[in-house]
C-alpha positions in Angstrom: 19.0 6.7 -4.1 18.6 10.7 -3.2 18.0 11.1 0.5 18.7 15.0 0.5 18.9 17.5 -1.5 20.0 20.7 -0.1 18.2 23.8 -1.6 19.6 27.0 -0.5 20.6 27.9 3.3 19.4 25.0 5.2 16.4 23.3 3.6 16.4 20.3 2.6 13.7 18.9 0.3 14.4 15.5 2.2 12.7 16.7 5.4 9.7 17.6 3.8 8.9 14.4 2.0 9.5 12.5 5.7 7.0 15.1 7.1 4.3 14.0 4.0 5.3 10.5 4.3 4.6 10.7 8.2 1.3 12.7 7.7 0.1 10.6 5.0 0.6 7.6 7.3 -1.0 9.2 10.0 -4.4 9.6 7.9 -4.1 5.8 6.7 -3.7 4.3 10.3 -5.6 7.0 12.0 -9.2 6.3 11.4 -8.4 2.2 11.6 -7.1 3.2 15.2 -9.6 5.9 15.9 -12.1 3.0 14.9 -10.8 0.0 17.1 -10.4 2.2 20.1 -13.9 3.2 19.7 -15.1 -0.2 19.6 -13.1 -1.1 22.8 -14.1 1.9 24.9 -17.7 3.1 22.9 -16.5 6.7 22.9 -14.4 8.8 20.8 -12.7 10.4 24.1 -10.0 8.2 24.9 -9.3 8.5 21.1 -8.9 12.1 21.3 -7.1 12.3 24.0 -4.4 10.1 22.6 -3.8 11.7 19.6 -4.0 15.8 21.5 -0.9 14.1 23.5 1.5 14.3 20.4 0.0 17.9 19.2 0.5 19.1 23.0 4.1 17.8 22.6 4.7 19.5 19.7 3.6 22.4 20.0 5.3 22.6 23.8 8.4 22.0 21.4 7.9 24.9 19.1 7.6 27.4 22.4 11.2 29.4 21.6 13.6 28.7 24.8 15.8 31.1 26.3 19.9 30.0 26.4 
C-alpha cells in the first residue's frame, strides 16, 4: 500500500488525502454530535462553542512565530 507520494519540493499527496479523510469525517460525525448535544443542552451554543475551540487552535497555530 502507497502511503506517500512525494510530488516535487515537499508535498506530499499523502497529507492531503488525511486532511479529506479528516474533513469528510468531520461532516459524517458532526451533525450526529451537533444533534445529541442539542438534545442534552436544548441549544445550539454549547455546540458551537466546542467546535470554534479547534478552529481557534488552528488558526492560533497558523500565526508565523518569530525564532
Amino acid at each position: 500500500m502507497i502511503t506517500e507520494i512525494t510530488v516535487g519540493p515537499c508535498r506530499r499527496i499523502g497529507e492531503s488525502a488525511r486532511s479529506e479523510q479528516a474533513f469528510a469525517s468531520g461532516q459524517i460525525i458532526g451533525p450526529v454530535f451537533a444533534g445529541f448535544v442539542h438534545d442534552l443542552s436544548g441549544s445550539f451554543t454549547p455546540v458551537l462553542l466546542i467546535t470554534a475551540a479547534p478552529l481557534l487552535a488552528t488558526a492560533i497555530n497558523l500565526v508565523p512565530r518569530r525564532d
